[in-house]
C-alpha positions in Angstrom: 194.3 104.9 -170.3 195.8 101.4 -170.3 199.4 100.2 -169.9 201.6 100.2 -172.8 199.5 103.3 -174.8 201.2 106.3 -175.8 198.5 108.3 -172.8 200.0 106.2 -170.4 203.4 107.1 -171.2 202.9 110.5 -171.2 201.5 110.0 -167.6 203.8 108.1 -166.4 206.5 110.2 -167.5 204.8 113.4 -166.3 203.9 112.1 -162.6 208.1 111.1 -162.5 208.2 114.9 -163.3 206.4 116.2 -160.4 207.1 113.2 -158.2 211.0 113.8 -158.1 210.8 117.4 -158.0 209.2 117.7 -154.6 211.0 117.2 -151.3 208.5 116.3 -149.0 207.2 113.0 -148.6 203.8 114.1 -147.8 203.8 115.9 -151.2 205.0 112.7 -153.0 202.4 110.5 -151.3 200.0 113.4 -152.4 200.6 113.2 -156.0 200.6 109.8 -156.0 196.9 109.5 -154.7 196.1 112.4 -157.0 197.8 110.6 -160.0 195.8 106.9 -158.6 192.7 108.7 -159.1 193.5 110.3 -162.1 194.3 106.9 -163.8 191.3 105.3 -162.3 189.3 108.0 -163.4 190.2 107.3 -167.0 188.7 103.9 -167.3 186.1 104.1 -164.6 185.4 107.6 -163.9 181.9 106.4 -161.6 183.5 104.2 -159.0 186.0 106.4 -157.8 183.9 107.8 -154.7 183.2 103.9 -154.1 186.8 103.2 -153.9 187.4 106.6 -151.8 184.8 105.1 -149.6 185.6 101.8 -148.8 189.0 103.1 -148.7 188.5 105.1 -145.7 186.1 102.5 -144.3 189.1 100.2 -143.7 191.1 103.1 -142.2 188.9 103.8 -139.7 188.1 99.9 -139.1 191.8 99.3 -138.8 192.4 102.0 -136.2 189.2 100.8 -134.1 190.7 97.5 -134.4 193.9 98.5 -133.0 192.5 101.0 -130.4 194.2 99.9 -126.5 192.5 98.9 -123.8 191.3 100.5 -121.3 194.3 100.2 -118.6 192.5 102.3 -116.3 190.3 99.4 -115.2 190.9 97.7 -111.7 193.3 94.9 -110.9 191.9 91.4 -110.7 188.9 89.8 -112.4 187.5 93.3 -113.7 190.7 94.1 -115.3 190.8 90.5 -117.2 186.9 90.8 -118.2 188.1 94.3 -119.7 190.4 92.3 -121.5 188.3 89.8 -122.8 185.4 92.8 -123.7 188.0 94.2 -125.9 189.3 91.2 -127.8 185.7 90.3 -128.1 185.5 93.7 -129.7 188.3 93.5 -132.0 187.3 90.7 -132.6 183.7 92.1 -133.8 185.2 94.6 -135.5 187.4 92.2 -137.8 184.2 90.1 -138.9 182.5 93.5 -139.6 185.5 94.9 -141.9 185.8 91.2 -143.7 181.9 90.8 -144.3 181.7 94.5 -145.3 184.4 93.9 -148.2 183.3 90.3 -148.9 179.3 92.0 -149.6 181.0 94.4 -151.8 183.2 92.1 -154.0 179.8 89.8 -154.0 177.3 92.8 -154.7 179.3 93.5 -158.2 180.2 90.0 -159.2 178.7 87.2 -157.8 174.5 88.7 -157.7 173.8 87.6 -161.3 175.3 84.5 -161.1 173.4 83.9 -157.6 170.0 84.8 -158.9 170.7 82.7 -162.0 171.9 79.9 -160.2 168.6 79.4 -158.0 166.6 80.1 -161.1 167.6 77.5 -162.5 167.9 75.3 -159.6 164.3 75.9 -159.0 163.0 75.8 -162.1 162.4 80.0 -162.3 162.7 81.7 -165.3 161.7 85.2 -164.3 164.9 84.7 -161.9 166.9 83.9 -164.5 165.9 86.5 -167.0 166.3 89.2 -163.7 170.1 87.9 -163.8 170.5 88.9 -167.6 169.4 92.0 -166.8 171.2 92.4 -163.8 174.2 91.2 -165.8 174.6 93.6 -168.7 173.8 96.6 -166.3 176.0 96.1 -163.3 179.6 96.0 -164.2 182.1 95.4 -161.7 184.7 97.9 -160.6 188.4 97.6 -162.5 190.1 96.0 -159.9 187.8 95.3 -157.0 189.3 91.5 -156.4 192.8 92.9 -155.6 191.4 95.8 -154.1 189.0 93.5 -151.3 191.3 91.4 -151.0 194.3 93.7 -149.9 191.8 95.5 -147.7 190.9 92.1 -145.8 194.9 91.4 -145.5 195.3 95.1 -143.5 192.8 94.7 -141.2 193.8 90.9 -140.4 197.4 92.2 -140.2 196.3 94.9 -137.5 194.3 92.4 -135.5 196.9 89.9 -135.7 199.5 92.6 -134.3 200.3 94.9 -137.3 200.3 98.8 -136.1 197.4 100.6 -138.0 198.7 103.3 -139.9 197.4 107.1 -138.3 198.0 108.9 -142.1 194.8 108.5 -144.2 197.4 110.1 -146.9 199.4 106.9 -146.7 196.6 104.2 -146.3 195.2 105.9 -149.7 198.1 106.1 -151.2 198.8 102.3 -150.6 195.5 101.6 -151.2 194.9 103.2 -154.7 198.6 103.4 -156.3 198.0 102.8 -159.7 200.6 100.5 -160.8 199.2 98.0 -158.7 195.5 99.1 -158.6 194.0 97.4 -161.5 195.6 93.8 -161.4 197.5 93.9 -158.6 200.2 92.2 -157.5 198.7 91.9 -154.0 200.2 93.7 -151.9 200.3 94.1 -148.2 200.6 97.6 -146.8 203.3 97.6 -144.4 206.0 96.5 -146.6 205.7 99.0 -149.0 204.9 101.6 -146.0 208.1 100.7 -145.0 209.4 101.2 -148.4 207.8 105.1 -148.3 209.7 105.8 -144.8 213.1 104.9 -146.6 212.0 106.4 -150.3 215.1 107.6 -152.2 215.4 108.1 -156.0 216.6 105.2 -157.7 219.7 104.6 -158.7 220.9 104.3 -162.7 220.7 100.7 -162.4 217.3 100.9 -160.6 216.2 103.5 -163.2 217.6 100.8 -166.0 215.7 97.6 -164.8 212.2 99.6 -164.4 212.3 100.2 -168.2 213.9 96.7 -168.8 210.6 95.3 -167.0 208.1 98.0 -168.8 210.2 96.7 -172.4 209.6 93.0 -171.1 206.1 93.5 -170.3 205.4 94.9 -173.8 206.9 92.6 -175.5 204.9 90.2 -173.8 201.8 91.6 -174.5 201.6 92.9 -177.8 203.9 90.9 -179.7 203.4 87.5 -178.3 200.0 87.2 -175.9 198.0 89.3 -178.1 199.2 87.9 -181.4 198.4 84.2 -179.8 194.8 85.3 -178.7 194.1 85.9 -182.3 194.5 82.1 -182.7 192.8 81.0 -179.2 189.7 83.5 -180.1 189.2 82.1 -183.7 189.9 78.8 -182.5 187.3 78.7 -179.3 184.9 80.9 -181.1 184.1 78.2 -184.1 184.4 75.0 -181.6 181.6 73.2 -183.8 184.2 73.5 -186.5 187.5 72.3 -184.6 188.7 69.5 -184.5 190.7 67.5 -181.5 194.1 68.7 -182.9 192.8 72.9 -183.0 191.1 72.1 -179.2 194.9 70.9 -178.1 196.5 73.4 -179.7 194.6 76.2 -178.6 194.3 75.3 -175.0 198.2 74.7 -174.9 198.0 78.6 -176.9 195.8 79.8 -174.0 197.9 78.7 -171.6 201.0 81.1 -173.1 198.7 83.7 -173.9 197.2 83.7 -170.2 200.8 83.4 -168.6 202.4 85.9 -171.1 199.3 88.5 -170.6 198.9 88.7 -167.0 203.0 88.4 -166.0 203.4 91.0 -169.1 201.0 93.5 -167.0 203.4 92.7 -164.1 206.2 94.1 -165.5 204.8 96.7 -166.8 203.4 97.2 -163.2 206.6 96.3 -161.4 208.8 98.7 -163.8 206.4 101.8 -163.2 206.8 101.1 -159.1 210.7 101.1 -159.3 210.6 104.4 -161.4 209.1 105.4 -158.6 211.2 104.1 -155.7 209.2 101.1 -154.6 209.3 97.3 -154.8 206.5 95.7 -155.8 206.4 91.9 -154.8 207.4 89.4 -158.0 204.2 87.3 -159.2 205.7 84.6 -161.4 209.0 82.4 -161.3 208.7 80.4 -164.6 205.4 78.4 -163.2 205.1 76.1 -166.3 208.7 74.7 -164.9 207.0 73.0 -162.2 206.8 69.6 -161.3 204.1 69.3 -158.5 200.8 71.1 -158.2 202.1 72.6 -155.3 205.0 74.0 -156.7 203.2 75.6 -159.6 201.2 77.7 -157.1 204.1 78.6 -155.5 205.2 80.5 -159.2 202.3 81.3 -160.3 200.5 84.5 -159.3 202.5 84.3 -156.4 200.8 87.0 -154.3 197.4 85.6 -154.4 198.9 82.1 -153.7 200.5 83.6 -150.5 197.3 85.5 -149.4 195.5 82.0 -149.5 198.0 80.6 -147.4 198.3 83.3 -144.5 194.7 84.8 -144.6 192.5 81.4 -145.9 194.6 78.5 -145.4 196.4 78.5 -142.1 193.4 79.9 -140.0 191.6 77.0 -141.5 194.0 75.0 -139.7 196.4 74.4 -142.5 198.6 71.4 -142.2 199.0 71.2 -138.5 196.1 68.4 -138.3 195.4 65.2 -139.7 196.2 64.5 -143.2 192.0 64.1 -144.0 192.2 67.8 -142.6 195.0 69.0 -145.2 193.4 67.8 -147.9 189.8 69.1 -147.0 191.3 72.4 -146.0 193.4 72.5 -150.0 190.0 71.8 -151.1 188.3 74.7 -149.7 190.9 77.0 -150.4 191.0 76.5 -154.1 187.5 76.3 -154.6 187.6 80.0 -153.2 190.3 80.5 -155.3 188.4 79.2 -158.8 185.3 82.0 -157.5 187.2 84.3 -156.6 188.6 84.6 -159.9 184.5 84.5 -161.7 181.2 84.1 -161.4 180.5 81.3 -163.8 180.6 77.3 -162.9 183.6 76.8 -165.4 185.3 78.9 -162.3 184.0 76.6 -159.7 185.3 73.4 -161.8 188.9 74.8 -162.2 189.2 75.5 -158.7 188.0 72.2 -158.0 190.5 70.5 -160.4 193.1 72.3 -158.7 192.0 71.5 -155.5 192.0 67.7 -156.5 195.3 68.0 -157.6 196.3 69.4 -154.6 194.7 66.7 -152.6 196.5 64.2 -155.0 200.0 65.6 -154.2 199.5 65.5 -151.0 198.5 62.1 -150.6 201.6 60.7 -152.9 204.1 63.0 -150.9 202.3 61.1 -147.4 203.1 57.5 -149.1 206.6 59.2 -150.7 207.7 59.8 -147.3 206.6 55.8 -146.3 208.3 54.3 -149.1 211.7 55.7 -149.4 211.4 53.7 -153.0 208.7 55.6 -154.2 210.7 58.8 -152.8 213.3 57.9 -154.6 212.2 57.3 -158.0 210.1 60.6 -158.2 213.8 62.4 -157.2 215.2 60.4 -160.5 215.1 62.0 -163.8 212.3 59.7 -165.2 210.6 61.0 -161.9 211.1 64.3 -162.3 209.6 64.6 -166.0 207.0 62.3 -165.4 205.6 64.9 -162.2 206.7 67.5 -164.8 204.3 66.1 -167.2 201.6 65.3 -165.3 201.5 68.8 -163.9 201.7 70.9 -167.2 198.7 68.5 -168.2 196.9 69.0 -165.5 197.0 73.0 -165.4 196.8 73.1 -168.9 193.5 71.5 -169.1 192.3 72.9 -166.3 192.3 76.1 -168.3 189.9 75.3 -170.2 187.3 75.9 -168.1 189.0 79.4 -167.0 188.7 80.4 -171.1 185.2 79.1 -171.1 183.5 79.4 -168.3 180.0 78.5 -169.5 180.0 74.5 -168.6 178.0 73.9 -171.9 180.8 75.0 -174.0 183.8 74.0 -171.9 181.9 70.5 -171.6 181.9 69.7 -175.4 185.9 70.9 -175.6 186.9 68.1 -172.8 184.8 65.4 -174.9 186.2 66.4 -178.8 189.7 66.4 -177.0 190.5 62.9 -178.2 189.0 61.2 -181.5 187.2 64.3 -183.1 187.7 65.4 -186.9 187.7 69.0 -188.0 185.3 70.8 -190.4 186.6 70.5 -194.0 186.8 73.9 -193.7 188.1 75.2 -190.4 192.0 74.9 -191.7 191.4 76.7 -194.6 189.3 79.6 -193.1 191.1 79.8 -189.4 194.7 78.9 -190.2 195.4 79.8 -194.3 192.8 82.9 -194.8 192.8 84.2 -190.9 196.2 83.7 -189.6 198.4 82.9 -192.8 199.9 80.1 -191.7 198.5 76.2 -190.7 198.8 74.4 -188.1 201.9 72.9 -188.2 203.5 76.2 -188.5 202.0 77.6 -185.6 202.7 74.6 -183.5 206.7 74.9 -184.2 206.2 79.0 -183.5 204.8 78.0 -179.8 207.5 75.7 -179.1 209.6 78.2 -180.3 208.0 80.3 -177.4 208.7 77.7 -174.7 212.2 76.8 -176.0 212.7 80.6 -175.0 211.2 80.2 -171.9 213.4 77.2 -171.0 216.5 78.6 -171.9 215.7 82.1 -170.6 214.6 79.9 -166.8 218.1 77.5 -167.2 220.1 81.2 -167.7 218.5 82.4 -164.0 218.0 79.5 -162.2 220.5 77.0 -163.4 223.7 79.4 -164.5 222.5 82.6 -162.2 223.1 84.9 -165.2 221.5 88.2 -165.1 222.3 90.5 -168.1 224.2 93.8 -167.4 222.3 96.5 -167.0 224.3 98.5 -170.3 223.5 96.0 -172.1 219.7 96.1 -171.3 219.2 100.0 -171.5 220.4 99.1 -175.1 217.7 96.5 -175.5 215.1 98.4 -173.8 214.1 100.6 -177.1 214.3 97.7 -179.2 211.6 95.7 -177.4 209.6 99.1 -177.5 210.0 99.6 -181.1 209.6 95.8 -182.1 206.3 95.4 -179.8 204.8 98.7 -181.2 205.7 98.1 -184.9 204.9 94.6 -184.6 201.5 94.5 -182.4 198.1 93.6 -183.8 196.4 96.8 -184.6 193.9 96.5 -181.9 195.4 95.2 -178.3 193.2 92.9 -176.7 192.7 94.3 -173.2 194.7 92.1 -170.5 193.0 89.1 -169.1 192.9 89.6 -165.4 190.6 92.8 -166.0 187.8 90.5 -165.9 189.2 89.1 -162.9 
């Protein structure tokens, strides 16, 4: 059962059913673990007692973590080395929940590409043919990114300060709801705990943009990102064949269909929440809009840009030293970031492009802030598109290396970039007999996309425009209609599954 099949919408619109009919809360947190597990079940039916597990692992962690102190000690230095024993203990605790879900999250995705690594470091080929074997029998949980990386958020939280919830019911619920339990958004557990102690059914209007954000999502998904992956896949399957102009245009393709794909499973995940009277945090704000590095990752996948920040960044110091220490610190934290999303080296490079650019943006904002000049002309509007550019050029090549992660073949793309003919064939067999169309065409029908884009981003940001909600309950089944009669006739499975 995936998003945007006719299973899950018989699902979804049963658990709505039963959800709103009960009074209680507990019985409403119940179904929704029940209903977690059932949707899990359907696509990995074998690693639900793993998630059950490590689920209640971090329950029990966070409530040790939080456990008082033992006020009952004596006054003086006894009382304060009681004090110090428990932080110490807390502390202890913390590294023990964090390297217990770090070991997981490496034990499913990162052993392969370990073994390989040294095997081919030093020279062992029994290694490396353990990690093919390892490879094509392990496969990772659905999920178990999102789902580590919210559990290390909880128990920082409670060590930081956070009260540990006391209902295992809850922490599950949070823990396994199923909108968000595939590809997230990240979410932190006392927001939406909060959300549960005030849970109401939604209003018409609520009701109205949660199927306004499932229609968004599928049209999205099956009539644009899917449709373009036809062309990136043909494209970045015959690279011997392409030629400079087919790599461009399929990495500015992947790009959409990367963007369009993940935010389209967002708002599919987003609209299935508010049917059910929560919030889930937004993920994307027009990222390929930016005009910094910087800003970008404040836009795009916004929740794992803000876990970085308040769980990687800051305790590595953040900005609050030297400038050296800022850019070493950005450096570190995407190349977690670029691994965190794989375990292949084309991973490792993007993070370490982004990190670069990062670094680079940092530095020119330092001198910006010297030379009131220099501040001044990137402000202008020759300023302002030039950052624009060099951004969008800078994440769009970067993704290169996220669509093919295998250096050898992401390698040859970056040097038949510029200067490179095409086979004699490759128009006639990818763009006329394939896709029905050449390249030309297709370039004008991505534009078309971005155009879209831009005026749909100058309509909310620039105007503040929002449509009325009659007139999208009378849009929503014309999305639905148009992306089901319209989509390929096998969907691709979204992206960030792998992830």
């Amino acid at each position: 059962m995936t998003f945007l099949s006719i299973l899950y919408g018989i699902f979804l619109l049963s658990v709505l059913g039963i959800y709103w009919s009960l009074e209680a809360r507990s019985l409403k947190l119940l179904i929704l673990l029940v209903a977690s597990l059932v949707f899990y079940s359907s696509l990995q039916l074998q690693y639900v007692p793993l998630l059950l597990l490590m689920t209640l692992l971090n329950f029990w962690l966070g409530r040790a973590i939080a456990a008082p102190c033992d006020w009952r000690a004596p006054a003086g230095e006894d009382w304060q080395l009681a004090q110090q024993d428990w932080n110490n203990r807390r502390l202890k605790l913390l590294c023990i929940g964090v390297f217990l879900n770090v070991l997981l999250l490496v034990s499913f995705k990162y052993v392969p590409f370990l073994v390989s690594s040294v095997g081919a470091v030093l020279n062992l080929p029994v290694a490396q043919e353990n990690a093919a074997w390892i490879g094509d029998r392990l496969i990772a949980p659905l999920g178990i990114s999102f789902f580590t990386f919210e559990c290390i958020a909880y128990l920082v939280d409670i060590y930081r300060g956070a009260p540990p919830t006391r209902s295992f019911l809850l922490f599950s619920s949070y823990k396994l709801f199923f909108p968000k339990l595939i590809s997230g958004p990240i979410t932190r557990f006392h927001p939406l705990a909060d959300q549960i102690k005030t849970l109401k059914f939604p209003p018409p209007n609520q009701i109205v943009e949660g199927l306004w954000l499932i229609a968004c999502g599928a049209v999205k998904k099956l009539l644009l990102a899917d449709h373009i992956g036809t062309l990136v896949d043909l494209s970045f399957n015959n690279l011997q064949r392409a030629g400079s102009g087919d790599l461009w245009l399929a990495t500015f393709a992947y790009g959409l269909q990367l963007y369009l794909d993940f935010s389209g499973y967002v708002d599919v995940a987003r609209g299935s929440a508010i049917l059910l009277g929560f919030e889930l945090p937004q993920n994307f704000n027009f990222p390929y809009f930016s005009t910094s590095i910087a800003d970008f990752w404040r836009r795009w996948h916004i929740t794992l840009g803000d876990w970085l920040r308040n769980y990687l960044y800051f305790p590595l110091g953040g900005s609050r030293k030297n400038l050296i220490r800022t850019c070493v610190n950005l450096a570190i934290v995407m190349l977690i970031a670029g691994i965190w999303h794989g375990a292949a080296w084309g991973f490792v490079v993007w993070g370490l492009l982004h990190g670069l650019a990062l670094v680079v943006h940092r530095l020119t904002e330092a001198q910006s802030q010297r030379f009131p000049a220099l501040k001044n002309w990137w402000q202008s509007l020759p300023g302002t598109v030039t950052a624009w550019a060099l951004t969008q050029f800078m994440v769009f090549t970067s993704w290169i290396f996220f669509r093919l992660p295998d250096l050898r073949e992401s390698s040859l793309v970056v040097q038949r970039l510029w200067g490179h003919p095409a086979d004699a064939q490759f128009a006639q067999k990818i763009y006329a007999e394939a896709l029905g169309s050449d390249r030309l065409q297709i370039t004008f029908l991505l534009l078309l996309i971005v155009v879209g884009m831009a005026i749909a981003y100058l309509i909310q940001r620039g105007l503040k425009v929002q449509l009325n909600w009659s007139v999208k309950i009378l849009l929503v089944p014309i999305c639905l209609f148009a992306a089901w009669l319209l989509a390929p006739n096998e969907a691709a499975p979204y992206i960030y599954f792998d992830f």
